[in-house]
C-alpha angles and dihedrals in degrees: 000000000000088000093058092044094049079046094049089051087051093056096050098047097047081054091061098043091050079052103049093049083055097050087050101043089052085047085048090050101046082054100053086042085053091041085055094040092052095047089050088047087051095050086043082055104045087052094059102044090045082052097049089055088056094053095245091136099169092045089052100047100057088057095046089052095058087057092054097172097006102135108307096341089137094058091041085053093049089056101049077066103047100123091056103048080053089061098048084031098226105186107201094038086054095045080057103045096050086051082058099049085048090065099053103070132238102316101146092232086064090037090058101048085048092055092043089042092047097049092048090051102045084055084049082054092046090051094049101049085042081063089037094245092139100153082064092045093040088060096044084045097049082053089053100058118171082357100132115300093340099120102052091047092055090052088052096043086052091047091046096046080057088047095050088055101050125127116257096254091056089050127098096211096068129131088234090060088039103132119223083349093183086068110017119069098178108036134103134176133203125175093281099038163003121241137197116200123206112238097240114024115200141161082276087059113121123213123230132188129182129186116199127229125260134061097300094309128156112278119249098233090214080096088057090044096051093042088056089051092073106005133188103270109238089005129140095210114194110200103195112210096212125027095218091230094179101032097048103153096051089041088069099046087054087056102044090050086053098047091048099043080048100052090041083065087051089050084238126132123210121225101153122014130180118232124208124185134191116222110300082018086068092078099055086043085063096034096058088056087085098026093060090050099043096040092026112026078228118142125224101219086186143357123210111210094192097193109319122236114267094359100285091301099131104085097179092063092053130092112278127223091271098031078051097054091044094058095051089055097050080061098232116157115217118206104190105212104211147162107249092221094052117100118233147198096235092179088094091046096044082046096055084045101053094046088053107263116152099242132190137197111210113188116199116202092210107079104209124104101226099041086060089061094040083048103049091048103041096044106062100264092130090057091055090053108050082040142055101323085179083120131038116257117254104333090202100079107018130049120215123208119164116214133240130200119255114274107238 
């Protein structure tokens, strides 16, 4: 009896061994089929990749379909259809495929679709904050990266979003900062400015700063009140009340801080803003031209140099060669509102010329230097210059002449 027993255990075990050698050797063998199967994915997926480098988009594609969800496949496949997704302007698929194109190197096939993505996307992110969808720009603008102004504007749609939230007593746009309240319906002041504020602010709203004239003196307030005789129709006008002659840069950083916290509240967005400046203002007008675009990524459409202090004579207070180039290739246009009698150093203006700038004469028929800049405020001047500039500005009493580089 114990024999058959002992025979009977043997059995068994020999049983589980046997099956146990078999469990292992399938497990051994699904391995070694998945190690097979890995290693044909991989070369699938080299080949792809090594033919999406080459621009061979449809050759590409139907390897990378075959991988599904094999490493970043979805963004590779994105990619293969980049130029489509550029015509129905699908956000997110070409988010991902420039993601895609951002991990193949600098094939200049890649390098191309990335250029011509990313383009496409920056103007999408220029659309959104126009809406004030920032959340959605912000986004667009984080994947971008050093791509052009993207991350400046990505610091300033954060800061506006925060902005936007305040609580009322951080806020600008308050009653309690309402100016001359009993006759002004649209108009605050904080201890830099003054800003009025359009009824109804929308993505079609424009973006005006002025700097005053003086050594960073008060401003009078007779250029606000002109300027609110005949304002700029759905403008956020920011009047500031010292030009910062000897701090410009931060000048404009103040400015453009104002102007932004201001338009949150609107629940605007800048993208592009016109500058004046009175006499001695003039030069931080112009200034600012370089300092928005460097701090900000915002671009000066125009500058209004409404008669420059002492004639243009203080050269140290001018554009030089390289503020000059930067501003031409910002793309701002400067009309230089002047008396015709008056003589003037022309080697700033011919310097502005000859780097590229866009440069106006404006010749104003009233030779006194504070009517050019009433003028200039009270008749309608700021809202042809935020506008359509197609056509000169009452001929009657300015003359226009555009300005040409000297021919060597």
């Amino acid at each position: 009896m114990k024999r058959r027993t002992a025979i009977w255990i043997g059995i068994v075990a020999a049983l589980v061994l046997l099956g146990a050698v078999v469990q292992i050797f399938r497990i051994c063998r699904a391995e070694d089929d998945a190690r097979c199967d890995a290693l044909q994915a991989e070369e699938v997926y080299q080949e792809g990749r090594r033919l999406l480098q080459a621009g061979d988009y449809d050759g590409a594609q139907q390897l990378f379909s075959s991988l599904i969800s094999y490493k970043d496949t979805a963004a590779l496949l994105a990619a293969c259809n980049w130029q489509e997704e550029l015509a129905l302007e699908d956000t997110a698929k070409l988010m991902d495929a420039l993601h895609g194109f951002q991990t193949l190197g600098h094939q200049s096939a890649c390098q191309d679709a990335v250029e011509k993505i990313s383009e496409r996307l920056f103007t999408q992110a220029e659309d959104l904050s126009a809406a004030f969808k920032l959340e959605e720009a912000c986004a667009i603008w984080e994947e971008l990266g050093s791509f052009e102004s993207s991350t400046l504007l990505l610091q300033r749609g954060r800061r506006a979003l925060d902005w936007a939230a305040a609580p009322e007593e951080q806020r600008l746009l308050i009653p309690a900062n309402r100016y001359l309240s009993k006759s002004l319906e649209n108009v605050y002041v904080c201890e830099q400015a003054y800003f009025v504020v359009p009824e109804n602010c929308s993505s079609e709203t424009r973006f005006f700063i002025y700097y005053p004239g003086g050594r960073d003196e008060e401003m009078s307030v007779d250029y606000l009140l002109y300027y609110m005789m005949n304002p700029s129709p759905n403008t956020l006008a920011v009047f500031m009340r010292k030009n910062g002659l000897d701090y410009m840069r931060d000048k404009t950083c103040q400015a453009i801080d104002l102007l932004d916290k201001a338009a949150a509240e609107c629940g605007i967005f800048a993208r592009e803003i016109v500058v004046a400046g009175s006499s001695l203002g003039a030069y931080p007008a112009m200034h600012s031209v370089v300092y928005a675009y460097e701090e900000y990524g915002i671009r000066t459409d125009c500058v209004l140099s409404l008669d420059a202090g002492s004639d243009w004579l203080e050269t140290e207070l001018l554009l030089d060669e390289s503020e000059c180039r930067k501003a031409a290739e910002v793309g701002t246009e400067f009309y230089l509102f002047e008396s015709p009698w008056v003589g003037m150093n022309r080697e700033g203006i011919r310097l502005m010329v000859n780097t590229g700038n866009k440069v106006t004469m404006v010749g104003c028929t009233f030779d006194d230097h504070v009517r050019i800049s009433l003028d200039a405020m009270g008749m309608g001047v700021v809202d042809w210059a935020v506008g359509n500039r197609a056509q000169p500005c009452n001929p009657e009493i300015y003359s226009f002449t555009r300005l040409l580089p000297d021919v060597e």
